[in-house]
Every structure is written in C-alpha cells, then in structure tokens.
C-alpha positions as CSV (number, residue, x, y, z in Angstrom):
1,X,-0.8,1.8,18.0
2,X,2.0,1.4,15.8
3,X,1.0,3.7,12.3
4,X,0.6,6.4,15.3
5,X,4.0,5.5,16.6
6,X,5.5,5.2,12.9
7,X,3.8,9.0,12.5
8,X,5.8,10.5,15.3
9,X,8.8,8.5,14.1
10,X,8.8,9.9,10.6
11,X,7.9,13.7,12.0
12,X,11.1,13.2,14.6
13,X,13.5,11.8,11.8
14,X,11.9,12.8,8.3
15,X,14.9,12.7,6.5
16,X,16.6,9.4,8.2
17,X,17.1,6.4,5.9
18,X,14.4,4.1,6.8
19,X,14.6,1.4,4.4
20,X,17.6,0.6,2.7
21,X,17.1,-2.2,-0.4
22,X,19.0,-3.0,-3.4
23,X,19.8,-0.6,-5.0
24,X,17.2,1.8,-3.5
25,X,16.7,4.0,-0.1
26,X,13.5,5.4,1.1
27,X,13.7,7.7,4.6
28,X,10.9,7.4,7.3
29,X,9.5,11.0,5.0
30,X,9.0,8.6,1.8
31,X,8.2,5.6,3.4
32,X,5.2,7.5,5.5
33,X,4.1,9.2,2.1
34,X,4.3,6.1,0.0
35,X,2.1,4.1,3.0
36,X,-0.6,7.0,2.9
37,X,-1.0,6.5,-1.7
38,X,-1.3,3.1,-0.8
39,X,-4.0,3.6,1.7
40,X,-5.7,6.1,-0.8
41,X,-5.4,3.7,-3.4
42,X,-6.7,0.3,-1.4
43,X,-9.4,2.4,-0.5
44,X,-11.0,3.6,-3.9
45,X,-10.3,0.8,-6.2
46,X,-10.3,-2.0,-3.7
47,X,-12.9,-0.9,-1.4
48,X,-10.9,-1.5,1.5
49,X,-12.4,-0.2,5.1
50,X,-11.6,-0.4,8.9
51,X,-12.5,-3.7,10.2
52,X,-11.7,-5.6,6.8
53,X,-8.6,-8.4,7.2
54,X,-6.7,-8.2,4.3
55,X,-3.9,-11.1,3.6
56,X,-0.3,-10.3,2.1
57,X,1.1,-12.7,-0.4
58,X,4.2,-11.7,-1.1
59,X,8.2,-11.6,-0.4
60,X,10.6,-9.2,1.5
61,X,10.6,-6.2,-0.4
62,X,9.6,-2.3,0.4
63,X,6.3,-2.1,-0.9
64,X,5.2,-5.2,2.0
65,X,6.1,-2.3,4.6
66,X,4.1,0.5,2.6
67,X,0.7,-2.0,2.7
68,X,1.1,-2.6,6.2
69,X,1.2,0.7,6.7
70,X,-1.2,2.0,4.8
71,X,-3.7,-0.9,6.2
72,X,-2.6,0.2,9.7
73,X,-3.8,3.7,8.6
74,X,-7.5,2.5,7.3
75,X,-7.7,0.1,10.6
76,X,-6.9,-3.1,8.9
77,X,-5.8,-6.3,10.0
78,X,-3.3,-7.9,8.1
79,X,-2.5,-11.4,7.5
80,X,1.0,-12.4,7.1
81,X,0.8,-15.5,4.9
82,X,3.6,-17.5,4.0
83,X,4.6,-16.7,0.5
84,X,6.2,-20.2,0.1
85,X,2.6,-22.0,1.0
86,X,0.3,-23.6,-2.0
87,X,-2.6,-25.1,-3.0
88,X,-4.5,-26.8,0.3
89,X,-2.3,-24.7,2.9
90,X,-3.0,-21.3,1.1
91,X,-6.3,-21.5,0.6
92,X,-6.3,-22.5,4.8
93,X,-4.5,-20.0,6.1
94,X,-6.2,-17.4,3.8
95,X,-9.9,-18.4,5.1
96,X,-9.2,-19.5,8.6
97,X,-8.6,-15.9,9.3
98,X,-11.8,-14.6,7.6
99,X,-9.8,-12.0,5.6
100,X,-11.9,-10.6,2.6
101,X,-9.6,-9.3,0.4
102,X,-6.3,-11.2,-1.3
103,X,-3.0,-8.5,-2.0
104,X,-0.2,-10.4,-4.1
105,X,3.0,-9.8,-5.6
106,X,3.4,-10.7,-9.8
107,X,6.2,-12.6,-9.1
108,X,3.2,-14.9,-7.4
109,X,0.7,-14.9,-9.4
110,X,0.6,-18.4,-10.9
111,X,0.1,-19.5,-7.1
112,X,-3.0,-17.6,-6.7
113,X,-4.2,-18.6,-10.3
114,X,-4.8,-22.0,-8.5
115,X,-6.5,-21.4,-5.6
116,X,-8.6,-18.7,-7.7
117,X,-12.3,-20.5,-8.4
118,X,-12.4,-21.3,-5.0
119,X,-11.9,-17.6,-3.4
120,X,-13.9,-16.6,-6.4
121,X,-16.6,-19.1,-4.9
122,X,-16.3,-17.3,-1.4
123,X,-16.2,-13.4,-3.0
124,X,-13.0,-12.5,-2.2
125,X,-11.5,-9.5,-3.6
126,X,-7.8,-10.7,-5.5
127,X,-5.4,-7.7,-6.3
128,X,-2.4,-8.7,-8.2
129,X,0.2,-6.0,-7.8
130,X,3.8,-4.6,-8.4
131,X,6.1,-2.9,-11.1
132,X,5.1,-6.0,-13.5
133,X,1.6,-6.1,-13.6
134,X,-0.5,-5.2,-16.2
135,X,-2.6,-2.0,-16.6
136,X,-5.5,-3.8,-17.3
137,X,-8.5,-3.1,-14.6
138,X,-9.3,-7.2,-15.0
139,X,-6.2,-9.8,-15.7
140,X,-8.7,-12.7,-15.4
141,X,-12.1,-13.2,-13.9
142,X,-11.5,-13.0,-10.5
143,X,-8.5,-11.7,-10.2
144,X,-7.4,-7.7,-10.7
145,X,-5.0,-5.8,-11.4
146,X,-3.1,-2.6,-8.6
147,X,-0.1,-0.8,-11.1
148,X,2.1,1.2,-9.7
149,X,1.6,3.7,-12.0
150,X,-2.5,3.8,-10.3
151,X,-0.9,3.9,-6.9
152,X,1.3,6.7,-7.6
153,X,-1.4,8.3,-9.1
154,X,-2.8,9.0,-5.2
155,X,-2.3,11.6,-3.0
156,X,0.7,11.3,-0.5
157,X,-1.4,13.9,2.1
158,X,-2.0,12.3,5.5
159,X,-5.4,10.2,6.2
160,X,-7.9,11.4,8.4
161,X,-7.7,9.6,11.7
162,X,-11.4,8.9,11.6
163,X,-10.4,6.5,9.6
164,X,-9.4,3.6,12.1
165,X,-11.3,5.2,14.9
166,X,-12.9,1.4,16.0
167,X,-9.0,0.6,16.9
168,X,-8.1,0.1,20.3
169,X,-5.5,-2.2,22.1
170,X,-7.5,-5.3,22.2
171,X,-7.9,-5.2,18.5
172,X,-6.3,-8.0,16.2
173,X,-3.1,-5.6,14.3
174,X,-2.0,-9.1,12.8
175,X,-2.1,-12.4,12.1
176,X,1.0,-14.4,12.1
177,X,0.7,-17.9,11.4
178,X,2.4,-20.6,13.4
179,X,5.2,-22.4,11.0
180,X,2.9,-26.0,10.5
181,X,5.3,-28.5,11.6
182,X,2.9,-30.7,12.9
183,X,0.2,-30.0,11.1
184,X,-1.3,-26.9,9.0
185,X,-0.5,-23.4,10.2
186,X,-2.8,-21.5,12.6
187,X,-3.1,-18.1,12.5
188,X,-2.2,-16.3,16.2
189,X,-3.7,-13.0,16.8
190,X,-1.8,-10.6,17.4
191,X,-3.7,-7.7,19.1
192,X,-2.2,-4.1,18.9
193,X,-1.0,-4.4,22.8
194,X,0.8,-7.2,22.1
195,X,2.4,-5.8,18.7
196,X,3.5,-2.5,20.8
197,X,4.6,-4.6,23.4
198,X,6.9,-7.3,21.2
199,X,8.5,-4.0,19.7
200,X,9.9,-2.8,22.5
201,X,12.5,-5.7,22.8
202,X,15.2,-3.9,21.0
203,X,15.1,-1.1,23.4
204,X,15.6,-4.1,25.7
205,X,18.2,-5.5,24.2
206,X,20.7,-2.6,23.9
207,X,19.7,-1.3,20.3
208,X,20.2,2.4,19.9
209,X,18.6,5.2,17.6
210,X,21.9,5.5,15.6
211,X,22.8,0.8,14.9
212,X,21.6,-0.1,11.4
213,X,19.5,-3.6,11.4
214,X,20.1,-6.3,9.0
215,X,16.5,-7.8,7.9
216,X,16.7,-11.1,5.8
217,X,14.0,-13.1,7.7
218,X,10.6,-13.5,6.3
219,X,8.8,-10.6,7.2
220,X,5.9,-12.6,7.3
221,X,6.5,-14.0,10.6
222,X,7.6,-12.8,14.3
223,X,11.1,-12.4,14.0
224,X,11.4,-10.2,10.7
225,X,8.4,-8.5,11.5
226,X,8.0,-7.9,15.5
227,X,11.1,-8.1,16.8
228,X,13.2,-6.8,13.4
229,X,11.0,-4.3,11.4
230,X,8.6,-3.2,14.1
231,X,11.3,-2.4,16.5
232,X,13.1,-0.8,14.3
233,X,10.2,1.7,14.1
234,X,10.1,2.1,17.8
235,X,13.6,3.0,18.1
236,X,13.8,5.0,14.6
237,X,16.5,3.1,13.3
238,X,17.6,2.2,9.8
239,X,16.8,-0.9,8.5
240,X,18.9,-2.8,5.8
241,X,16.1,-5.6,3.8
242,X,16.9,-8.4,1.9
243,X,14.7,-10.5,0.3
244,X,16.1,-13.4,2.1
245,X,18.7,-15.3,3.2
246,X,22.4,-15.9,1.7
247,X,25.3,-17.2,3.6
248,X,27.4,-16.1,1.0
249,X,26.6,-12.6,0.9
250,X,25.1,-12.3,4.8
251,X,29.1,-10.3,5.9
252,X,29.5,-8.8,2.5
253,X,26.0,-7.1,3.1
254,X,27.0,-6.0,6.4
255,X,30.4,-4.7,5.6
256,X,28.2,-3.0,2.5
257,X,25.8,-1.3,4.2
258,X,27.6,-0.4,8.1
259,X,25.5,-3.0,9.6
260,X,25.6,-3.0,13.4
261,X,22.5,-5.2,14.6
262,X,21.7,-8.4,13.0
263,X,19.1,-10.9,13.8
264,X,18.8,-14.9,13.4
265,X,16.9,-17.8,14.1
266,X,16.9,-21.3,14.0
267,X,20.0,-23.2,12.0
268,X,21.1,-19.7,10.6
269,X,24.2,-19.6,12.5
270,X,25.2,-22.2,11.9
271,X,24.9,-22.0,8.3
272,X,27.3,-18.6,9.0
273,X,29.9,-21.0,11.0
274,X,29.7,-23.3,8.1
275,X,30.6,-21.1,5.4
276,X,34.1,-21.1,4.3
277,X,36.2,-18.8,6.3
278,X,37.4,-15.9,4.8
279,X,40.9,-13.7,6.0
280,X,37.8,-10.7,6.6
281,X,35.8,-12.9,8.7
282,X,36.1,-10.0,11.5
283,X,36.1,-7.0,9.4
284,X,32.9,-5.5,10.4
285,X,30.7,-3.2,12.8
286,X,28.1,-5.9,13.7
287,X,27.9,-5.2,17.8
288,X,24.9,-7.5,18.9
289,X,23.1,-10.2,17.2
290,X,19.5,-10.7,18.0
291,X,17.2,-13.9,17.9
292,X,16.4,-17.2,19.0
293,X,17.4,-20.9,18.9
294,X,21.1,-20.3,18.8
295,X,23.2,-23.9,20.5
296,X,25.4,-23.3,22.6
297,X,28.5,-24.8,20.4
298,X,27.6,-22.7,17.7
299,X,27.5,-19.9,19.6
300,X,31.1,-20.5,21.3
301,X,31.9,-20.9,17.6
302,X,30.4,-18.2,15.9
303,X,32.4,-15.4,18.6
304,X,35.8,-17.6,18.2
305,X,35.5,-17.0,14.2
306,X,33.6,-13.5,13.8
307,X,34.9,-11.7,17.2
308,X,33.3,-9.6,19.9
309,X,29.4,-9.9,18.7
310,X,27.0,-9.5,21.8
311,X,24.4,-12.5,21.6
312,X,20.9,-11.9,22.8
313,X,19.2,-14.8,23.1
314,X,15.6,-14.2,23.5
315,X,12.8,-17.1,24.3
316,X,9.2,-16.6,22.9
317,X,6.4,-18.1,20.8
318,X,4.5,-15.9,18.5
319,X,1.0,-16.5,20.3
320,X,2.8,-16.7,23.6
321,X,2.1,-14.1,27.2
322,X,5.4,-13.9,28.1
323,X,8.9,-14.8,27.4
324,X,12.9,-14.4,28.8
325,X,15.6,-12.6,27.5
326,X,19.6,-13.4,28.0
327,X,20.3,-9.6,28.4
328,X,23.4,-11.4,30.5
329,X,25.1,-13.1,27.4
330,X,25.8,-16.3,29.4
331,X,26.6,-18.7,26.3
332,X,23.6,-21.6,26.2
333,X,20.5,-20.1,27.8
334,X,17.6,-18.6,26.6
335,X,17.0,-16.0,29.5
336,X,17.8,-15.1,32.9
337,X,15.3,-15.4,35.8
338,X,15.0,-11.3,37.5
339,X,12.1,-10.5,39.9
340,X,10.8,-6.9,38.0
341,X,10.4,-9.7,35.0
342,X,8.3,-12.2,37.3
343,X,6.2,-9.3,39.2
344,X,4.5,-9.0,35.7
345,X,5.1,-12.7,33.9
346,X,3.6,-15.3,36.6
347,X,5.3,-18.3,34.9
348,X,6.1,-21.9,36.8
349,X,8.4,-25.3,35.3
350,X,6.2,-28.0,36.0
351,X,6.4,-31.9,35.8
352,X,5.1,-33.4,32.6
353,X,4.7,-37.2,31.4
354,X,5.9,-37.2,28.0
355,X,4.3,-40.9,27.6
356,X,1.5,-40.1,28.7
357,X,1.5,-35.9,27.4
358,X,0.1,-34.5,30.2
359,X,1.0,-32.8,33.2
360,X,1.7,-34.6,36.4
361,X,-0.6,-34.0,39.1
362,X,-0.4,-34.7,42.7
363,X,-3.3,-36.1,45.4
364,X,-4.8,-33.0,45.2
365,X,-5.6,-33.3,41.6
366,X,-3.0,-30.5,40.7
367,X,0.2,-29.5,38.8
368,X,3.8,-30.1,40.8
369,X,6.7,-27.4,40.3
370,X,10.0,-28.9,39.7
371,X,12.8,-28.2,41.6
372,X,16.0,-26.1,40.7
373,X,18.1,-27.7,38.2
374,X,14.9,-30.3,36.6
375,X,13.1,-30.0,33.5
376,X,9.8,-29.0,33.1
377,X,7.0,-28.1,31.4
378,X,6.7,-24.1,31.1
379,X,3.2,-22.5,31.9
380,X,2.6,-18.6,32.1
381,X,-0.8,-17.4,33.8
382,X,-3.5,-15.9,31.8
383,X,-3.9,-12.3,33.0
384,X,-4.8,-8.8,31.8
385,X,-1.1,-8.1,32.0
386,X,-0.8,-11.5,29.8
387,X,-3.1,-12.5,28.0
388,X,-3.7,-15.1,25.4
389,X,-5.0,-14.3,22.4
390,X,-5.7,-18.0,20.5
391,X,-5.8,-18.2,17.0
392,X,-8.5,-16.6,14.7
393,X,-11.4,-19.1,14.6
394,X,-10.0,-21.6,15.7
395,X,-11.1,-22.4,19.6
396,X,-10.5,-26.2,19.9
397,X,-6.8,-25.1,19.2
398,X,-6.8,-22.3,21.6
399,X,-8.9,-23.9,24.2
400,X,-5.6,-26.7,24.0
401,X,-2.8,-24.4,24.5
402,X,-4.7,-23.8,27.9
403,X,-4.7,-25.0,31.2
404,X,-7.0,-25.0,34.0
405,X,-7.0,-25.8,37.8
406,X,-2.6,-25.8,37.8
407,X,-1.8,-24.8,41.4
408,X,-5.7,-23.7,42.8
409,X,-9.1,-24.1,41.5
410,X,-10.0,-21.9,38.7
411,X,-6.9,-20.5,37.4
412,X,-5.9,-20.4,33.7
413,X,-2.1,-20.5,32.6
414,X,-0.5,-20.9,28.8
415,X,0.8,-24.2,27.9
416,X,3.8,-23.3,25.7
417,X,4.2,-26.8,24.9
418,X,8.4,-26.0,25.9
419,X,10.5,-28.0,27.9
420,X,13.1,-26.0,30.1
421,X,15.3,-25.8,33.1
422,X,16.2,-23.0,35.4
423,X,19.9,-23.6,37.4
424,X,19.9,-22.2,41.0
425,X,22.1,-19.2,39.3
426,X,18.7,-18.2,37.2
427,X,19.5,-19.0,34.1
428,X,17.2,-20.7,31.6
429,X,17.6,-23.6,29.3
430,X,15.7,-24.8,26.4
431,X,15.2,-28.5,26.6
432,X,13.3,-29.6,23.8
433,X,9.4,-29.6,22.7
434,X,7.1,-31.8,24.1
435,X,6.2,-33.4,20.7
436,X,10.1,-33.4,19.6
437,X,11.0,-35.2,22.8
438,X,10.4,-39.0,22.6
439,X,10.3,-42.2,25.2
440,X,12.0,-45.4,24.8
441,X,12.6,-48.2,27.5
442,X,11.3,-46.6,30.0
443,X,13.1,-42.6,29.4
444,X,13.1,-39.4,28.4
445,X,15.0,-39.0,25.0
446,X,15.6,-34.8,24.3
447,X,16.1,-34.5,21.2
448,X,18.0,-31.7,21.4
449,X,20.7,-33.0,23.5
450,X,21.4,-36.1,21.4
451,X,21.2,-33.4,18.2
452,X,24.2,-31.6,19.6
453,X,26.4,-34.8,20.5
454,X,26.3,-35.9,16.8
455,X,27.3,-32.8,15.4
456,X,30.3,-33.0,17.4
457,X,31.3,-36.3,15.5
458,X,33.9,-35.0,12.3
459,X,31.8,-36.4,9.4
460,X,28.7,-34.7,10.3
461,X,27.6,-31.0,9.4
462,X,23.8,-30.9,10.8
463,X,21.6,-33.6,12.2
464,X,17.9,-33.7,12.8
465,X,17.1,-36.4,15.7
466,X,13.5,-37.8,16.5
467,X,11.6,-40.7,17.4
468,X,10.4,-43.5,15.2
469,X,7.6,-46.3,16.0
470,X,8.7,-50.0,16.1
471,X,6.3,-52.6,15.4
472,X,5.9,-54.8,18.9
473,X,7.4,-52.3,21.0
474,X,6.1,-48.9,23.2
475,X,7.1,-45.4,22.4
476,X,9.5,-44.6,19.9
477,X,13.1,-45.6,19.2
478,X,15.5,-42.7,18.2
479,X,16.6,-41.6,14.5
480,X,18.8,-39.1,13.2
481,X,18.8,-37.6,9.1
482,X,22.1,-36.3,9.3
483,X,23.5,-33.8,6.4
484,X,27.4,-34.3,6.3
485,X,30.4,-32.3,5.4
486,X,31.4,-31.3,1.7
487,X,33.4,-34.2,0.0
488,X,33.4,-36.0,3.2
489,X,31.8,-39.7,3.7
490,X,30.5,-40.9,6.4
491,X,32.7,-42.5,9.6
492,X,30.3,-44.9,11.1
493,X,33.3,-46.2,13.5
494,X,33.4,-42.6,14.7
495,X,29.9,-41.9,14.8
496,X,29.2,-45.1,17.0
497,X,32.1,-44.4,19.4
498,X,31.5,-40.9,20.2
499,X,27.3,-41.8,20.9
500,X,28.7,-45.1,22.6
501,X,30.9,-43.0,25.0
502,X,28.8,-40.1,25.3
503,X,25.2,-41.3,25.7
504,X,23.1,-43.6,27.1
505,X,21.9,-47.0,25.2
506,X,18.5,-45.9,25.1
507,X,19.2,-42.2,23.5
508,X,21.5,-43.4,20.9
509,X,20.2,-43.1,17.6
510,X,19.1,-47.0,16.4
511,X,19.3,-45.5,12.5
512,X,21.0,-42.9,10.8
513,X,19.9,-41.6,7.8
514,X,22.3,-39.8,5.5
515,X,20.4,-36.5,3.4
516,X,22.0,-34.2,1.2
517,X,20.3,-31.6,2.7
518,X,18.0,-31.4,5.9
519,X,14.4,-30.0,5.3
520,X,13.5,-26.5,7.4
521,X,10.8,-24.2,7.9
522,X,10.6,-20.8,5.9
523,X,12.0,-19.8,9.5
524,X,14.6,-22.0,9.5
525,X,13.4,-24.4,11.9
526,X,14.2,-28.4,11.1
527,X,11.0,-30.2,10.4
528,X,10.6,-33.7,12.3
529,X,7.2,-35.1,11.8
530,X,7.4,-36.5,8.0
531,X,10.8,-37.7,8.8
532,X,9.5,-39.9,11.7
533,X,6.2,-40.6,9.7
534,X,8.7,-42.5,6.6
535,X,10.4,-44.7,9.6
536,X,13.1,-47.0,8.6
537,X,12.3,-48.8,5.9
538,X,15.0,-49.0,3.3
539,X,12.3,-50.1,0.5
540,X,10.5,-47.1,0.9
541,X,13.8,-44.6,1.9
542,X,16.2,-44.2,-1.1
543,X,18.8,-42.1,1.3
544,X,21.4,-44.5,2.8
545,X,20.6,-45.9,5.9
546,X,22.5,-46.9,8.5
547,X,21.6,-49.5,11.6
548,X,22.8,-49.2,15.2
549,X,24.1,-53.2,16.1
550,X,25.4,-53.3,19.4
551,X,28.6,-55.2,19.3
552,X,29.1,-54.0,15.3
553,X,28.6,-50.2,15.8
554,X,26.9,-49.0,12.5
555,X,26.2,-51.1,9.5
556,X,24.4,-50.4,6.4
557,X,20.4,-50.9,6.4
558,X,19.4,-54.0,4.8
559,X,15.4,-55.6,3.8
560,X,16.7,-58.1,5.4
561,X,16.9,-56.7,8.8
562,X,13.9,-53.9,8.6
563,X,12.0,-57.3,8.2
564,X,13.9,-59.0,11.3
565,X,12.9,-56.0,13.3
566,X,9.3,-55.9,11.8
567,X,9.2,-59.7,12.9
568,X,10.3,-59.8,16.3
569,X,13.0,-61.8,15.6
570,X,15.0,-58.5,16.0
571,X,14.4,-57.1,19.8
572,X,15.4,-53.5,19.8
C-alpha cells in the first residue's frame, strides 16, 4: 500500500529533501505532516471517507502530492484528470469514474465554472483550492472554497489506520486516464497491486537511495506519477518538480539542482536534441534517463551531444499486465527478452491482419505465433500474477482489449493493440500501433518506419506520418504533417529523392503537409486521427500542401488535382 510504504519512508529518512520546487523544499518529515492536515481537513469540511473517488484538477505542484497522500490515508481513490481537458471531455472523464467529489486548483477555476450546473445537477461536492482562493465558505453556488489558511489550521498528528481499513491489493489506488487519441479518454484502474508493482521499476532500472529525479511530466498520468513520483517513494529519493516542460531550462534545472535521473517520453528528446547547442551541453551529473518512446536516431544523437547518459527504455501501457525493460542499453529496442521475466509475464507476438484488424487464425480456429525476426501483434495472458484491470465502468471497452480462445480453448490474454518484433538475440522492437499502421496496394505501411526516414531528409525537424482515405480506392494512402527547421524552406527535390531511394512506392508519403508546429498529447505523444480525418484537400487545408507525382517528385497541391484524384481521372 503505498501511504504505508510513504510512512516507513518518511520514519527512515525524516529529514531527507523530498520535494524540491521553485523556490521551496519540503523533506519526506513535512511532506508526511502536510498530507496528514490535508486528510484532516478533506475529512471535516469536505466530508470525505474511505471508499469515496475523489478527482484532481490541477497542475504539477507540491500540494497534488500532499492530496494524494492524504486521500491514500482516508482510503480514497483518486482520479488523475487531465488539467488541460474542457467542457465535454472533463465532464467525461470526471463521471465515467463515479468520483463524488471535484478538488481544483484557482489557477482552474474558470474551467470548472463551466462544467458547474451539470455536476451541480449530479450532487457533486466542488472544492476550489490553493494560496489564491478566497476565504469565503461558498464562492458560488455549487462550488466552495479549501484556503490554505483552513488547512493549516489542522493537526499534522498521524491518522488512525482504521481509517482505510476496507483497502486491500485489489482495490482501485487510481485512475489514470488513457491520453484520447482516438477518441475520449478512459479511465484505467489502477489497483494498489499494480501501483506497488509499477514503483518498483526504478529499483529495476539502477536508481539508488542517494540520485535526485527530475519530474516535469504531468503527474497526472503514468510516467510522472508511477514510474517518476511513486518510485521515488519506494527508493526514498529526492525529487526535483516542475510544473512542466521547457527545453530551454530542462539542463539549466539539472545543473541547478544536482540532478542525476531524469525521465522522458514521447518527442521529448528530441525536442532536447533540437535545442541549440550550448559549449555546457555536457556539464552535468545526469547518469540514466528513464522513459519510453525514445527513436533510435535520437537516441544515437542525444549520447553524441550530452555524453555518457544510460538509456532505459522501458515498454508499457498504463492499463497493461506486463511490460519489457532495455536494462541492456542496446540503442533501438524497447526491452530484452530474459526467462525469470517470462516465468511470470506469459506474453506471445502473434500474426494480425491490419486490413482486416483482427488476428490471424489458423484451421483450428486459433491465433499463429510469428517467427523470430516478424512483426506481430503482442498479447500477455490474463492471470492472478497479471491481471487486467479494464477501465472504470466501462466494460464494452474492457471486454475489447481482450482476447479469448488464442492458442487453447478458454484462455484470456491482453490485446495491447502494439505491434513488435523480437530478433533471435532477444531484443524487442516497437513497430507501430495497430490503428497508426495503414494498408495501401496490397501492404503494410508502419508508420513509424517511414516517420524516421523523413526526418533524416535536411529540411525537416519532425514529421507525423499516417494514412489518408481516397475516394475509389481500398485502404488508405500515406500522408505526412511535417514541422521543418528554423528559417529553413522546404527541399521537395530532397524530400522525394531520399523517400524515392529509401522506400518503397507504396509507403512513400503521396502528400506532405507543411505545419508550424505538430499537435501532441499532454504526454507528448503526436496525435494522428484529426490529421487523417482533414485528408488532402487544399480548400479545406490552409497549410501548404505538397503532392507526390511520380516522374515530377513533389509539386505544390492544387484544386485542380484534389478534384482529378476525387474524379478518377487521377489513379493513385
């Protein structure tokens, strides 16, 4: 249970800097006695008890750690919503969890004030809080106020145990909510054995009691808040917050602050490696970097320009059983195959039609492994050593991300939904998603793989590939939004002769739309499915567009010839 294991933590090292922000440090002493004021307080004027779910809206800062806490210590679940969500998608991911009580920051308030008859409708208890609010018991109707100056008010004395007494492994610590790519977020459920579990992974990964962690990512999803904050608990290490992300000051802070762990997802390196460089570019104590979704050319890059950084990759999805780690460092996979790892994670690549979506099966009516070397779908088996959780109230979703009858009658396994490969050496590879990757005349287009060949081309900084429909023709043809360099145009000569020479016809991008910047997650993944829903159509696109003509290479996108291909008379 992790307020238990944050008790021993802060009885071991009382006087150890816990959390280190701005201008302001709070050891594991202060952070356990502001947690228990904030329990005291939640509990008397917001009639907070075990078993309620209570939602946090609101950015990186100190006093989302002290809530958590304290809501550990009354047996709460908390939901971890997006503090960059609105309207239609707040008002989702608050109910879908069937939380009853609604904590926000000031800074946030007008956001709430919109969504507020509705929640008032549904008698849900709204707390505004923070050094900026108001005294006032009652801001609006609907809608109160938690000062500081009433929480500080409470006593810091620990909380009676009794308290949370319901808890036991199975029960739902969090809910983290899926990023809504494709759709609006879900909310996973993530039980206290699984929270313990995911903690655990710095310990993995090499971190010690004595490396100070670097936290920027949202801490209201998996990476800032299992893998970064949680484990920092677990190993009683000192952690470094910001309230989010700056390229500019990301080695400034470190140098700052004696970082020596950091953590990243997604583009982030990339925007590091993009940075201007800087005669200090190595001047720091940063020994590993931690995270997920790192390419393998910005990783080669990243160690050429910022020196000896140990990269652990690490390969997971927040409601997934199981995962991989690349405790090896091998630059370009996600994980290395070792058999203690698949005595407890029962986990198979298996054929999948991406035309079709579904799995291949044989004769027999069931799932075929692929071979060494092939890509496949990735399924994990249910068990009581990994289980599934789903998302809260949500079965139809869960029931999908399942799989039944895969190698014998009756057996359940976890779609992840992931394409990868495993070489004979055991080293993973992430592929690309089965809704990211697209089919056109016939094959398999990753988009992945075509992303990394066009950032090799000069012009181009980042590129965003995916599939787009074409009226008279099956599947979808490939597009790319690419963001290019500062103050630099773009080379369509180059572009077509380094995709000409370096992949096939049918996974060269057709268009090429030009962005000044390219639209990502709050976790810093790139988002694909409005892109492919606008299509080509330079009437309803104002970004430049750019056609793929075989023997011209790439020419501005005209009416003209959107209508040619809309016609038929233009056979892509």
């Amino acid at each position: 249970m992790q307020d238990l294991r944050y008790t021993v933590t802060s009885k071991k090292h009382p006087n150890k800097p816990f959390i280190v922000f701005e201008k302001s440090s709070y050891t594991y002493r202060d952070v356990d006695k502001q947690s228990n004021k904030f329990a005291r307080a939640l509990s008397q004027h917001a009639s907070v008890k075990e078993g309620d779910t209570v939602a946090l809206f609101m950015g990186n800062e100190p006093m989302y750690v002290f809530i958590w806490l304290a809501l550990a210590k009354l047996g709460c679940t908390a939901a971890l919503l997006n503090y960059n969500i609105r309207s239609k998608s707040l008002l989702h991911c608050f109910t879908c969890c069937g939380a009853n009580v609604l904590l926000a920051a000031s800074e946030l308030r007008g956001e709430v004030d919109e969504v507020l008859p509705t929640l008032r409708e549904q008698s849900v208890s709204v707390f505004v809080l923070g050094q900026g609010v108001e005294e006032a018991e009652c801001v609006m109707e609907g809608m109160k106020t938690l000062s500081s100056s009433r929480i500080q008010q409470a006593s810091d004395q620990p909380l009676d145990p009794q308290l949370r007494s319901k808890v036991t492994l199975k029960s739902p610590a969090l809910y983290i909510y899926t990023s809504g790519t494709t759709g609006l977020p879900k909310a996973a459920v993530i039980t206290q054995e699984r929270l313990s579990m995911a903690s655990s992974l710095q310990a993995i990964s090499g971190v010690a009691s004595d490396d100070v962690i670097y936290i920027y990512l949202p801490l209201y999803h998996t990476a800032g808040f299992m893998m970064g904050l949680t484990g920092a608990i677990e190993r009683g290490i000192t952690i470094v917050l910001r309230r989010k992300f700056s390229a500019s000051n990301f080695w400034d802070d470190c140098r700052k602050y004696n970082v020596t762990v950091i953590q990243y997802i997604g583009e982030i390196m990339r925007y590091l490696c993009n940075a201007p460089k800087k005669d200090n570019d190595r001047h720091h104590k940063v020994r590993l970097a931690l995270g997920n979704g790192l390419r393998a050319d910005t990783w080669s890059e990243f160690l050429q320009r910022f020196g000896d950084i140990r990269v652990c990759e690490c390969y997971g999805a927040t409601e997934g059983n199981g995962g991989f780690i690349n405790y090896i460092g091998k630059v370009g996979a996600i994980g290395k195959e070792h058999f203690l790892h698949k005595a407890s994670f029962s986990y198979a690549l298996i054929q999948y039609d991406t035309e079709r979506e579904e799995p291949v099966k044989d004769s027999r009516g069931f799932c075929i492994k692929v071979p060494k070397g092939e890509t496949g779908l990735l399924v994990s088996k249910i068990s009581a050593r990994a289980p599934f959780s789903g998302y809260a109230n949500n079965q139809q979703q869960t029931d999908r991300k399942k799989l039944t009858d895969v190698f014998v009658k009756g057996d359940l396994y976890f779609n992840s939904g992931d394409l990868l490969r495993i070489d004979h050496q055991g080293f993973v590879y992430f592929m690309d998603r089965i809704g990211d990757t697209f089919r056109w005349k016939g094959e398999n287009v990753a988009t992945t793989e075509v992303t990394e060949h066009l950032i090799m081309v000069e012009c181009i900084e980042e590129a965003n590939v995916y599939g787009v429909k074409v009226p008279g023709h099956e599947g979808r043809i490939g597009m790319a939004a690419v963001k290019l360099k500062a103050d630099v145009e773009f080379d369509s000569k180059a572009t077509f002769q380094h995709v000409k020479t370096s992949l096939p016809s049918y996974a060269r991008p057709r268009f090429i739309r030009i962005q000044n910047s390219l639209a990502v997650t709050g976790t810093f993944k790139q988002m694909k499915a409005k892109l492919a829903e606008e299509g080509f159509n330079p009437s309803v696109i104002q970004d430049r567009l750019y056609y793929l003509e075989d023997s011209k290479g790439y020419i501005p996108m005209t009416q003209e010839i959107y209508d040619s291909i809309s016609d038929g008379k233009i056979r892509l």
